[in-house]
KEVOFI-712420 format. One record per residue: residue number from 1; x, y, z of N, C-alpha, C in turn. Coordinates in steps of 0.1 Angstrom, whole numbers. Example, Ala and Ser with C-alpha at 12.3 -4.5 7.8 and 13.67 -1.06 7.14 Angstrom:
<rs>
seq->1 | n.east->132 | n.north->-57 | n.up->78 | ca.east->123 | ca.north->-45 | ca.up->78 | c.east->132 | c.north->-33 | c.up->78
seq->2 | n.east->128 | n.north->-22 | n.up->71 | ca.east->137 | ca.north->-11 | ca.up->71 | c.east->129 | c.north->0 | c.up->79
</rs>
This chain:
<rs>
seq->1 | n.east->-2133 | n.north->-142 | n.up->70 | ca.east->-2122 | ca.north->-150 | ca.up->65 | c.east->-2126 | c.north->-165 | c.up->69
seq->2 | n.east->-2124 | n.north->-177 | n.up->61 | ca.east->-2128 | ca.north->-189 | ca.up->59 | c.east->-2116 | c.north->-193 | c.up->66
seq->3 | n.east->-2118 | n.north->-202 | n.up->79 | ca.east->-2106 | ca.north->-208 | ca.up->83 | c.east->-2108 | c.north->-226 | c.up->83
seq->4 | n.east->-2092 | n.north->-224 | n.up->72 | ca.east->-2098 | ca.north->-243 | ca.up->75 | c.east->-2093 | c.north->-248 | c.up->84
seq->5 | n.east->-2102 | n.north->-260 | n.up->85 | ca.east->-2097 | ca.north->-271 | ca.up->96 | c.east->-2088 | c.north->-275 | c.up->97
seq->6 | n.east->-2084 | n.north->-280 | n.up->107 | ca.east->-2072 | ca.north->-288 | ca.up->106 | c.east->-2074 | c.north->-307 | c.up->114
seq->7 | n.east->-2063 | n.north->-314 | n.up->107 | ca.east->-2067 | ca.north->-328 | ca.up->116 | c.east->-2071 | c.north->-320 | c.up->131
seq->8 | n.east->-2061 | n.north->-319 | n.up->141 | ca.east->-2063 | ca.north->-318 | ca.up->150 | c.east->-2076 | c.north->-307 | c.up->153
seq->9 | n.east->-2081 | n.north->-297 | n.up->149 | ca.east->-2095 | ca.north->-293 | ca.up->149 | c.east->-2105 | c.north->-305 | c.up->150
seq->10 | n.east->-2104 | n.north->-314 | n.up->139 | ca.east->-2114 | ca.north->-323 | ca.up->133 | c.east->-2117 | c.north->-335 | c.up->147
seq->11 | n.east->-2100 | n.north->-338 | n.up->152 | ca.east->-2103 | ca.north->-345 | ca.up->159 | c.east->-2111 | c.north->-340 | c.up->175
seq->12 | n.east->-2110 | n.north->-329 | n.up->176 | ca.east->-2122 | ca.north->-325 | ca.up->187 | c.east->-2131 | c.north->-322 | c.up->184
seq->13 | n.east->-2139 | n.north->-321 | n.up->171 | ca.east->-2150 | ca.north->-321 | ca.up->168 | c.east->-2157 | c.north->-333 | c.up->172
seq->14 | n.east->-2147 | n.north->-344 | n.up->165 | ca.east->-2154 | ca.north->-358 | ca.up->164 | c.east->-2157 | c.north->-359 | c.up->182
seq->15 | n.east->-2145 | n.north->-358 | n.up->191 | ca.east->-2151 | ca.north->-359 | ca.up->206 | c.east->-2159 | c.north->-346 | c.up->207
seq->16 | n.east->-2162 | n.north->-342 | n.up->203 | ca.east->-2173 | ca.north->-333 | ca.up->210 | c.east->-2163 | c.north->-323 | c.up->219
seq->17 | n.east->-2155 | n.north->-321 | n.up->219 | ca.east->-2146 | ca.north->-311 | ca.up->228 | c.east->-2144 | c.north->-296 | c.up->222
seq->18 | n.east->-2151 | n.north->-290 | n.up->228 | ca.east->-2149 | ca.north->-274 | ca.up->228 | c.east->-2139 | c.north->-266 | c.up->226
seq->19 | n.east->-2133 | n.north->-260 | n.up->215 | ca.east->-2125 | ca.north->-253 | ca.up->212 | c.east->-2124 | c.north->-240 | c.up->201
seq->20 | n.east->-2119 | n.north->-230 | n.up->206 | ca.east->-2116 | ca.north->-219 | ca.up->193 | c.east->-2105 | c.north->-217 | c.up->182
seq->21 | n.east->-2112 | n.north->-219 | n.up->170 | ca.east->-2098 | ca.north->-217 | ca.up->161 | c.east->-2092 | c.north->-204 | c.up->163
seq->22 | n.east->-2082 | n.north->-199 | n.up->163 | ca.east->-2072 | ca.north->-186 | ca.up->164 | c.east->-2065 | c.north->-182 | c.up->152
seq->23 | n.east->-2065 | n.north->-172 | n.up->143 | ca.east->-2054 | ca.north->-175 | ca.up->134 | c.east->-2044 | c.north->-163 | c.up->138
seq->24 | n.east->-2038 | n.north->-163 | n.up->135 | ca.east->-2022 | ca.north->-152 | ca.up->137 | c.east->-2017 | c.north->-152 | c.up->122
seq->25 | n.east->-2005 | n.north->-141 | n.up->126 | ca.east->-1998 | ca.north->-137 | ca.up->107 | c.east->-1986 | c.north->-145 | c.up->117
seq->26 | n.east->-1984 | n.north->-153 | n.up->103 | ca.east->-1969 | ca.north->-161 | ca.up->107 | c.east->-1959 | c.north->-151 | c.up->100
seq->27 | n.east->-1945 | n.north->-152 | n.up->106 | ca.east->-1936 | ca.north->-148 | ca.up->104 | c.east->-1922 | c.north->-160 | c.up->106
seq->28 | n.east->-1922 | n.north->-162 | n.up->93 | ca.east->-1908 | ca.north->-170 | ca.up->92 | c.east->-1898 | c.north->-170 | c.up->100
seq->29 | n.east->-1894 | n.north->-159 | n.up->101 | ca.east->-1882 | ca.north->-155 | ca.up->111 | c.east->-1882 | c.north->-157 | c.up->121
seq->30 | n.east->-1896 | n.north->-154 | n.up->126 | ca.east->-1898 | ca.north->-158 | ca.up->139 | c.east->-1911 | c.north->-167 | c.up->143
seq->31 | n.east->-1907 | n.north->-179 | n.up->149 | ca.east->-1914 | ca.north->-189 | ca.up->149 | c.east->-1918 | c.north->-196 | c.up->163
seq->32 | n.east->-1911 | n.north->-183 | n.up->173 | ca.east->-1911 | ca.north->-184 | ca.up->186 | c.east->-1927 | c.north->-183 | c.up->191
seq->33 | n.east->-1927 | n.north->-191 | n.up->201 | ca.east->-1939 | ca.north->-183 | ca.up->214 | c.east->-1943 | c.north->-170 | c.up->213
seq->34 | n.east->-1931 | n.north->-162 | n.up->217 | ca.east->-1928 | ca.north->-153 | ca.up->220 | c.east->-1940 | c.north->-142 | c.up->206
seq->35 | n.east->-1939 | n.north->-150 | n.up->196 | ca.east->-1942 | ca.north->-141 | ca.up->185 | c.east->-1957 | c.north->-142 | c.up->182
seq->36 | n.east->-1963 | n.north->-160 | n.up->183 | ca.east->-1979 | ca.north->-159 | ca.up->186 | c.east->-1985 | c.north->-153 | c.up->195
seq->37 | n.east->-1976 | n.north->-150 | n.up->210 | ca.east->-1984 | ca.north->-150 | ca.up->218 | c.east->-1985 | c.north->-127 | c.up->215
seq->38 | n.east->-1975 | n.north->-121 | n.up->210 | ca.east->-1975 | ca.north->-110 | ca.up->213 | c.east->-1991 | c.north->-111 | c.up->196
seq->39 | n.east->-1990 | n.north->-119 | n.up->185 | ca.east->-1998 | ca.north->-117 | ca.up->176 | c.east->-2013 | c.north->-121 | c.up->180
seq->40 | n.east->-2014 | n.north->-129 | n.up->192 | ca.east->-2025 | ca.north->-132 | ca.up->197 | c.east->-2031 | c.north->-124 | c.up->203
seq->41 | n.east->-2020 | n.north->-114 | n.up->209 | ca.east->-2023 | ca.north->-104 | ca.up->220 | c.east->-2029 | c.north->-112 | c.up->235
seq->42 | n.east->-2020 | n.north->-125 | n.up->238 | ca.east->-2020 | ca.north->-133 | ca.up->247 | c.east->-2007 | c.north->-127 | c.up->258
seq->43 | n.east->-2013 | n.north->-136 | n.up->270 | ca.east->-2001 | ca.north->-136 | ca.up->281 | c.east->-1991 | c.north->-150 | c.up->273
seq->44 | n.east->-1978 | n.north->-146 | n.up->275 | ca.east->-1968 | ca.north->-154 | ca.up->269 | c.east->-1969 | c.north->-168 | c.up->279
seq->45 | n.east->-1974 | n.north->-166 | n.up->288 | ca.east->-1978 | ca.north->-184 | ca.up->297 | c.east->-1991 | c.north->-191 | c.up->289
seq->46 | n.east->-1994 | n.north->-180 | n.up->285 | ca.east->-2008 | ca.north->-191 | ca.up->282 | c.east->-2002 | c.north->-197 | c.up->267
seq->47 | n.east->-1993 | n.north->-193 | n.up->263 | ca.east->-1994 | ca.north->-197 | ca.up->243 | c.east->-1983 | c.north->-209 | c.up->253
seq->48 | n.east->-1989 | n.north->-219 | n.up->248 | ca.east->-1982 | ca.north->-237 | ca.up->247 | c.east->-1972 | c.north->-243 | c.up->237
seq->49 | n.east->-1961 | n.north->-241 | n.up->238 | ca.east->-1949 | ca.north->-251 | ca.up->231 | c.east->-1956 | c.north->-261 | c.up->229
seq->50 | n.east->-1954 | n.north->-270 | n.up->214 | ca.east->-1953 | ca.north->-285 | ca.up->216 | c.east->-1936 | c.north->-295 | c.up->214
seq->51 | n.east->-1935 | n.north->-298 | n.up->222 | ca.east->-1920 | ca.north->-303 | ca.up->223 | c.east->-1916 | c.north->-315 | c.up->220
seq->52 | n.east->-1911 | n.north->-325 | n.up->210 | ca.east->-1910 | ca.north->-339 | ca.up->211 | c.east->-1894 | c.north->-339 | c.up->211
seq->53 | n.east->-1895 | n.north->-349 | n.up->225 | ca.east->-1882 | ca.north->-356 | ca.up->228 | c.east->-1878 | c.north->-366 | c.up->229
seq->54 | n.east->-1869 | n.north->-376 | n.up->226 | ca.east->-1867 | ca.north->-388 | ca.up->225 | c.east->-1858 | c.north->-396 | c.up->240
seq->55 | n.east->-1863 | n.north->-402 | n.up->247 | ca.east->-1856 | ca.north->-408 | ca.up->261 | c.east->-1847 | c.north->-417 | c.up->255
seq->56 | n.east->-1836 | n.north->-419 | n.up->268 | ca.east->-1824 | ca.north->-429 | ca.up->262 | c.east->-1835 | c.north->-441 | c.up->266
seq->57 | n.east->-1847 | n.north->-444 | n.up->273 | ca.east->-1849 | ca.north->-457 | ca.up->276 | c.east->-1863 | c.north->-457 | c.up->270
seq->58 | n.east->-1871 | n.north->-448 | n.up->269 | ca.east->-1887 | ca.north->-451 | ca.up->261 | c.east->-1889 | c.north->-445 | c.up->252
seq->59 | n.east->-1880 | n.north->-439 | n.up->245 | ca.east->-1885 | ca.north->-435 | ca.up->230 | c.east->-1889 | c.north->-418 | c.up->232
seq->60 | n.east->-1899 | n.north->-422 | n.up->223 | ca.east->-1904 | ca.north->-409 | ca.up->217 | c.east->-1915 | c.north->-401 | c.up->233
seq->61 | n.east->-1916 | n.north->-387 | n.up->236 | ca.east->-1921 | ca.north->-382 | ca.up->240 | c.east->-1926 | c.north->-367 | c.up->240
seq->62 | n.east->-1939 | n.north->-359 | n.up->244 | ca.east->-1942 | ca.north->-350 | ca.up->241 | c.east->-1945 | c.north->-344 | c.up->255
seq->63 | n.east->-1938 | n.north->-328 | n.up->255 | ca.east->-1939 | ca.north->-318 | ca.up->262 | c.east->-1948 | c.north->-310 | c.up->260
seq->64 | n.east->-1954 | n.north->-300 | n.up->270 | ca.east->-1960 | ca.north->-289 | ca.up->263 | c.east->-1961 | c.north->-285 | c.up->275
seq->65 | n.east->-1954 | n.north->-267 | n.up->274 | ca.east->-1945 | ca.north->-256 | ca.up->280 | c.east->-1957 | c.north->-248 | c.up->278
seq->66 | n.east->-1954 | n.north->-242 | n.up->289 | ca.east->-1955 | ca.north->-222 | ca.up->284 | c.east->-1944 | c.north->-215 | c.up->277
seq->67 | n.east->-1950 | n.north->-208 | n.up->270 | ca.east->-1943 | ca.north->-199 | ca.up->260 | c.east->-1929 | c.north->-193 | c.up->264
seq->68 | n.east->-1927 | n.north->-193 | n.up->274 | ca.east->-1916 | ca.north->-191 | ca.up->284 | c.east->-1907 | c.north->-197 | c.up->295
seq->69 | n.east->-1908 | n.north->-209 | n.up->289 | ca.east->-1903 | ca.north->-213 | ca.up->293 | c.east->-1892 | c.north->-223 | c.up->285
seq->70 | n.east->-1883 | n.north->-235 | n.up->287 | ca.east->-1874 | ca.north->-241 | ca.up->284 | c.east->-1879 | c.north->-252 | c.up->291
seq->71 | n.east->-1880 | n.north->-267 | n.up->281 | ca.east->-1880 | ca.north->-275 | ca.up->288 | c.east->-1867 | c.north->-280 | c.up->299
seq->72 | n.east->-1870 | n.north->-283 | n.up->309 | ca.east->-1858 | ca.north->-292 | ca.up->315 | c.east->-1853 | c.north->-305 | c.up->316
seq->73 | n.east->-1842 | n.north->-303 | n.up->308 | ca.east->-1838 | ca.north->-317 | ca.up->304 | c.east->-1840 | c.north->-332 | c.up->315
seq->74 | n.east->-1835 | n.north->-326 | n.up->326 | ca.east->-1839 | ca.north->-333 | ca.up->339 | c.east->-1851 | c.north->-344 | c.up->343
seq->75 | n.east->-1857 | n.north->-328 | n.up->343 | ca.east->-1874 | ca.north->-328 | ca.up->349 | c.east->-1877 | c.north->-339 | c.up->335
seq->76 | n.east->-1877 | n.north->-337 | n.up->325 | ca.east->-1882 | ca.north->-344 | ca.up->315 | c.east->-1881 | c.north->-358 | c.up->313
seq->77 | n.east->-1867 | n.north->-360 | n.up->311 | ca.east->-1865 | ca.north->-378 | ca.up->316 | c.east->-1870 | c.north->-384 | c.up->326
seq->78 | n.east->-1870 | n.north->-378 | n.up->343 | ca.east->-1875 | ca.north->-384 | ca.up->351 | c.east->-1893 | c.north->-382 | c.up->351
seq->79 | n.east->-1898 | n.north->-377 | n.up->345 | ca.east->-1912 | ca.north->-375 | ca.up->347 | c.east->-1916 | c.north->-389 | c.up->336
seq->80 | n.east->-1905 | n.north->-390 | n.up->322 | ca.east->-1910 | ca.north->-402 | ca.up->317 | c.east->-1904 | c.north->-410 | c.up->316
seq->81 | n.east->-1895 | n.north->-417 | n.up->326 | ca.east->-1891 | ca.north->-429 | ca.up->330 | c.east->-1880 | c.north->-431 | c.up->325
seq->82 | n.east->-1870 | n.north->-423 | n.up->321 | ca.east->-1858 | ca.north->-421 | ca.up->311 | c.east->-1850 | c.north->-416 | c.up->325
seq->83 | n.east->-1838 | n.north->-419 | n.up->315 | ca.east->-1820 | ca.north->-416 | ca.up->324 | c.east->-1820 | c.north->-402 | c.up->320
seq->84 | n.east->-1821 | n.north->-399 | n.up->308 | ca.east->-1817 | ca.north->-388 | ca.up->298 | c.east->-1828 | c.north->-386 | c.up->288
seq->85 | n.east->-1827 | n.north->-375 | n.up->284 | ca.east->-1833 | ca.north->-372 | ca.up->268 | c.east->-1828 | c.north->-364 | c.up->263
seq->86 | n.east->-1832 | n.north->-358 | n.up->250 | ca.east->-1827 | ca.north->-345 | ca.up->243 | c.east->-1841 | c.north->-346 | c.up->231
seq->87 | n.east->-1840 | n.north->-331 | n.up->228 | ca.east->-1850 | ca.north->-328 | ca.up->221 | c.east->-1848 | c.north->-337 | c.up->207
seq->88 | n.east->-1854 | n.north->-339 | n.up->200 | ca.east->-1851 | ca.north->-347 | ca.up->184 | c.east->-1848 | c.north->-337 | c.up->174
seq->89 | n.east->-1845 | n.north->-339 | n.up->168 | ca.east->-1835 | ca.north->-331 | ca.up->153 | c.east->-1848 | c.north->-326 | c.up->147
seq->90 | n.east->-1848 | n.north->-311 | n.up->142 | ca.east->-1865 | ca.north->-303 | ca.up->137 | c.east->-1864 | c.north->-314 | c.up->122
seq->91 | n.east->-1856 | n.north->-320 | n.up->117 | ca.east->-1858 | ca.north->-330 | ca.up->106 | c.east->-1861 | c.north->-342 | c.up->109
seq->92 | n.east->-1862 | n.north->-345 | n.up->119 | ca.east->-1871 | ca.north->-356 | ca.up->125 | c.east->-1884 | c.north->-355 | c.up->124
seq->93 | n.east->-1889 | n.north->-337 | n.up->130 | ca.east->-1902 | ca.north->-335 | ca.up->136 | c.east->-1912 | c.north->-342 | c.up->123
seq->94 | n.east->-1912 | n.north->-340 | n.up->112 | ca.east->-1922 | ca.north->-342 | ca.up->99 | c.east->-1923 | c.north->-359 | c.up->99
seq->95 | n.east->-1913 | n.north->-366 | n.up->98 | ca.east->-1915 | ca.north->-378 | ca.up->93 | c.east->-1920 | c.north->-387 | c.up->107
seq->96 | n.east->-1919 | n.north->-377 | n.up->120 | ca.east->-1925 | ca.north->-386 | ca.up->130 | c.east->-1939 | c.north->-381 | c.up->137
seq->97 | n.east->-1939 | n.north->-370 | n.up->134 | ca.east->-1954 | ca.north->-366 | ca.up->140 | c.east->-1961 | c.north->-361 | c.up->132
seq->98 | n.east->-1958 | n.north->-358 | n.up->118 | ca.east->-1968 | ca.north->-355 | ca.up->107 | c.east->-1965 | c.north->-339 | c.up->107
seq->99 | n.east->-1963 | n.north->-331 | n.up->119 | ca.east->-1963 | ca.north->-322 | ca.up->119 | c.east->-1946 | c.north->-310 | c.up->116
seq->100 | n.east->-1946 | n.north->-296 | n.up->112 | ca.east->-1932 | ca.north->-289 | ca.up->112 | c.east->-1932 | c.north->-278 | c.up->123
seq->101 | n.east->-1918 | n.north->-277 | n.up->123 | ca.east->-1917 | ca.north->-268 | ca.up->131 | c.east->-1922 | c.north->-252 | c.up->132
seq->102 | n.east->-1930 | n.north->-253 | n.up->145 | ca.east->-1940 | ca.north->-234 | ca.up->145 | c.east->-1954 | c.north->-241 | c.up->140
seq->103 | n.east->-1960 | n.north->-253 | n.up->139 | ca.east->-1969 | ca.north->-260 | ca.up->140 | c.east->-1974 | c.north->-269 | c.up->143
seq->104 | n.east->-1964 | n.north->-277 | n.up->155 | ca.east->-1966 | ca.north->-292 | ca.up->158 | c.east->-1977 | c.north->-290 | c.up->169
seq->105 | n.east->-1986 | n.north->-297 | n.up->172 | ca.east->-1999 | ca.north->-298 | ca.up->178 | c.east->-1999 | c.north->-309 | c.up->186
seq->106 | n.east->-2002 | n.north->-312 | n.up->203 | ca.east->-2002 | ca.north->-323 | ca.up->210 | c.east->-2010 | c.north->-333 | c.up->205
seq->107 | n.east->-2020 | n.north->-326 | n.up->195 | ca.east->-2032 | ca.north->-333 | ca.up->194 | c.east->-2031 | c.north->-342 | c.up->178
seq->108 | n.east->-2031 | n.north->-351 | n.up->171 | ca.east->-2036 | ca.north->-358 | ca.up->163 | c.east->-2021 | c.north->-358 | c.up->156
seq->109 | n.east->-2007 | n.north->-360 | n.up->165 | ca.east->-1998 | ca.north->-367 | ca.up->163 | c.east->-1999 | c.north->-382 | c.up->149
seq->110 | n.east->-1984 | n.north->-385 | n.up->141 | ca.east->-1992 | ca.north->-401 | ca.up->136 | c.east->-1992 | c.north->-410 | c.up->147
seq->111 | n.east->-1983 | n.north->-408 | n.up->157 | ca.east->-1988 | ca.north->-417 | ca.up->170 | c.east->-1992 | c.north->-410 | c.up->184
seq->112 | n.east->-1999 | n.north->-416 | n.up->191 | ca.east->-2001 | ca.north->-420 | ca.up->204 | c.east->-1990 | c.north->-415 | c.up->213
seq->113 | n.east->-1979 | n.north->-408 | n.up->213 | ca.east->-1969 | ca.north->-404 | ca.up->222 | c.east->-1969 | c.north->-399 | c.up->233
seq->114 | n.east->-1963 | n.north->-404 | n.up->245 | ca.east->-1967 | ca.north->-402 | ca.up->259 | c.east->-1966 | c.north->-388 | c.up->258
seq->115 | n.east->-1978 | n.north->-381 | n.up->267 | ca.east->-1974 | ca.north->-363 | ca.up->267 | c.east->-1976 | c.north->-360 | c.up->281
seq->116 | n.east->-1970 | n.north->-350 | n.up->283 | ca.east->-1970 | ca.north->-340 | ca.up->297 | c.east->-1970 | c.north->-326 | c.up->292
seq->117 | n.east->-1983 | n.north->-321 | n.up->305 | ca.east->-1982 | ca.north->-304 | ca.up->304 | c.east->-1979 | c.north->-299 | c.up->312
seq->118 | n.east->-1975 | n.north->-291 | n.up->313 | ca.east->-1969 | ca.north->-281 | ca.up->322 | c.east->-1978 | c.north->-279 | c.up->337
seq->119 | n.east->-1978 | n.north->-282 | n.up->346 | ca.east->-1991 | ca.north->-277 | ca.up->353 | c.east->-1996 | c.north->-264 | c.up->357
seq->120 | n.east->-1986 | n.north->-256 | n.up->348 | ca.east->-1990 | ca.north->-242 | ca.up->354 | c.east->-2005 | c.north->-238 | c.up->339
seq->121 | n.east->-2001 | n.north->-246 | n.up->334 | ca.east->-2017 | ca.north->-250 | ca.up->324 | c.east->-2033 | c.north->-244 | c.up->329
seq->122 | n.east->-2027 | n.north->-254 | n.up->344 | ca.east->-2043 | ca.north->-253 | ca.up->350 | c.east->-2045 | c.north->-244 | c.up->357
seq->123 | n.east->-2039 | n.north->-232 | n.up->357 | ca.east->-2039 | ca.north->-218 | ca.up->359 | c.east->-2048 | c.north->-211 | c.up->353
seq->124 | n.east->-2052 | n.north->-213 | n.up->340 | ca.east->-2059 | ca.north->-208 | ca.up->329 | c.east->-2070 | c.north->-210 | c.up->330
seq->125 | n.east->-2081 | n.north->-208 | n.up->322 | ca.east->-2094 | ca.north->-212 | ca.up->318 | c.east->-2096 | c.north->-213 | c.up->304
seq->126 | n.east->-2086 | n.north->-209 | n.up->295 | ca.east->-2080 | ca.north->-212 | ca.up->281 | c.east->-2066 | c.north->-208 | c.up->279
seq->127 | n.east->-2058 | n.north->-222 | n.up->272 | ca.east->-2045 | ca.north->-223 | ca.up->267 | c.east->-2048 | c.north->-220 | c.up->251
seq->128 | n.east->-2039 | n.north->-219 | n.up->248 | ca.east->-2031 | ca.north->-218 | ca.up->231 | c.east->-2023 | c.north->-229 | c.up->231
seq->129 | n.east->-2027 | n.north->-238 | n.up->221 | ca.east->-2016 | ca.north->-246 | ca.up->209 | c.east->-2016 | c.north->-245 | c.up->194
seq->130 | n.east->-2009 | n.north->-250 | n.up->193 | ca.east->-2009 | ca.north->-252 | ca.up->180 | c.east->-2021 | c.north->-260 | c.up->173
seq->131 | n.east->-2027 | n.north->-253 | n.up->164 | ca.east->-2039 | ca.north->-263 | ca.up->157 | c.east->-2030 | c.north->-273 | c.up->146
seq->132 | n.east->-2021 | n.north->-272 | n.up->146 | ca.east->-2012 | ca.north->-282 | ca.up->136 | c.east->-2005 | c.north->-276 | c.up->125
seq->133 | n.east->-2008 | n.north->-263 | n.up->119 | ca.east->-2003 | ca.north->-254 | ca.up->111 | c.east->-1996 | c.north->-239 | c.up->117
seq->134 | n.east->-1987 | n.north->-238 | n.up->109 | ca.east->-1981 | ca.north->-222 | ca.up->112 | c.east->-1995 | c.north->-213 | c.up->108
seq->135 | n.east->-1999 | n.north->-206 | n.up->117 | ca.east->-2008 | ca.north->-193 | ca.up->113 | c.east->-2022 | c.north->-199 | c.up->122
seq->136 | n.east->-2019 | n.north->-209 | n.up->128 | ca.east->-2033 | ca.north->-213 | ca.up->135 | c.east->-2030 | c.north->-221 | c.up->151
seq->137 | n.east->-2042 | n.north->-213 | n.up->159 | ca.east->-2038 | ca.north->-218 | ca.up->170 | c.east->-2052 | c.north->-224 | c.up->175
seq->138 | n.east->-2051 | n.north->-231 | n.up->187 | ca.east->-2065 | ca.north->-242 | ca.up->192 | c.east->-2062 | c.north->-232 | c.up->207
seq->139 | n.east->-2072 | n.north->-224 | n.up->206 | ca.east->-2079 | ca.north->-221 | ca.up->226 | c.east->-2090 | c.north->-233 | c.up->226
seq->140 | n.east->-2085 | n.north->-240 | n.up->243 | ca.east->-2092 | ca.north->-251 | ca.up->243 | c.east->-2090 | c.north->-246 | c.up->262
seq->141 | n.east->-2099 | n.north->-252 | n.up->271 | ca.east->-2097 | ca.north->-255 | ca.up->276 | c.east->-2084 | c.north->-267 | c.up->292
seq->142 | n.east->-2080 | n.north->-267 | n.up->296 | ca.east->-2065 | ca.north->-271 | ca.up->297 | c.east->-2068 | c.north->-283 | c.up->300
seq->143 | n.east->-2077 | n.north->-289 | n.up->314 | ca.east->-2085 | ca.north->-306 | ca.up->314 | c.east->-2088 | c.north->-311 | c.up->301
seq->144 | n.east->-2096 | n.north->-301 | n.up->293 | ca.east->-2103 | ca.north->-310 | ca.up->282 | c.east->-2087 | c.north->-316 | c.up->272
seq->145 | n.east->-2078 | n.north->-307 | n.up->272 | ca.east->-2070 | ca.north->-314 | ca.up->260 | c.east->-2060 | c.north->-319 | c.up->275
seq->146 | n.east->-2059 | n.north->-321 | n.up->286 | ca.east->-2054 | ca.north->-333 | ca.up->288 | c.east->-2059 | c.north->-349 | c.up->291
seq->147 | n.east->-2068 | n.north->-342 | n.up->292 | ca.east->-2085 | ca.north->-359 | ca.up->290 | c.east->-2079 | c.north->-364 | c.up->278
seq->148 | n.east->-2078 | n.north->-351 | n.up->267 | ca.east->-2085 | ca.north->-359 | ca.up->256 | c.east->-2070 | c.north->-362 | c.up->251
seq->149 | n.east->-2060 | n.north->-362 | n.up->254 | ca.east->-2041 | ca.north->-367 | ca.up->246 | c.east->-2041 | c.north->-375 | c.up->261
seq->150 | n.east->-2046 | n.north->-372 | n.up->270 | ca.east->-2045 | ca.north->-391 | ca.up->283 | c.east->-2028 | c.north->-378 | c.up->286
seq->151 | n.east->-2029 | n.north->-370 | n.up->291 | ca.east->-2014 | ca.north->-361 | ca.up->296 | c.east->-2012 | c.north->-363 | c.up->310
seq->152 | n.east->-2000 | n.north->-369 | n.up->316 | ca.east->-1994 | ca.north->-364 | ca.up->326 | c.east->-1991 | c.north->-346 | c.up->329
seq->153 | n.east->-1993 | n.north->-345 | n.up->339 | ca.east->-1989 | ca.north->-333 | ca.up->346 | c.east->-1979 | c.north->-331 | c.up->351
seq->154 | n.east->-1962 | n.north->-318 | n.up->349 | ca.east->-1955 | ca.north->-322 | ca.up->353 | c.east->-1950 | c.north->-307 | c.up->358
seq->155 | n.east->-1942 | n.north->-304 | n.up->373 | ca.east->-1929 | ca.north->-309 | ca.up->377 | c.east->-1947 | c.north->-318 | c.up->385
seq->156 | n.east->-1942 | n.north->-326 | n.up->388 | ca.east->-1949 | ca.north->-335 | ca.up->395 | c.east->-1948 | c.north->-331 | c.up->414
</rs>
């Protein structure tokens, strides 16, 4: 089976950064973690949320969880310099990161958005994210894609 690329593939090719494409059977209905990681036949820590939240004081920012987890509203404003946050409306997600919901990828955002990973990340020797589309995932390394998106590590 021919898997195509995706931006975010493309963009670690261009850096030279090591990664496996993954594909999974999407399921509409369910568009959870919970569903790549049992189709990946992964541990549900290692499959990676990508989360964009908007702070009451810096704007736009990006999360990325383990599959099991919830971001914390808390933890998330103070790690990016905010009072508060809240996740952004899934009708936001398209016209601001290029990407939809059950596909959004830390990697090749239209912008530059501050990101944090989880640090139980660096537990692994390969994560799962999202390659940018439903039905595809990026095993990469956990340093290389925080080198390569410039990621804070968080609870700090």
């Amino acid at each position: 089976m021919q898997i195509q690329k995706t931006n975010a593939a493309r963009l670690l090719d261009a850096a030279g950064i090591p990664y496996t494409l993954v594909p999974y059977e999407v399921d509409e209905e369910h568009l959870e973690a919970s569903h790549v990681a049992e189709q990946l036949g992964e541990d549900l820590d290692r499959v990676f949320k990508t989360l964009v939240l908007r702070g009451d004081r810096n704007g736009l920012f990006v999360c990325v969880v383990p599959g099991s987890m919830e971001v914390d509203l808390k933890v998330a404003a103070r790690i990016s310099g905010n009072k508060s946050c809240a996740m952004i409306h899934v009708k936001e997600l398209l016209p601001l990161t290029g990407y939809i919901r059950g596909g959004c990828s830390p990697i090749g955002m239209k912008k530059p958005y501050p990101t944090f990973i989880h640090e139980s990340a660096l537990l692994w020797d390969t994560i799962y994210i999202s390659a940018g589309v439903r039905g595809l995932q990026i095993g990469i390394e956990p340093q290389a894609l925080i080198g390569f998106v410039g990621a804070g590590i968080y609870p700090l």
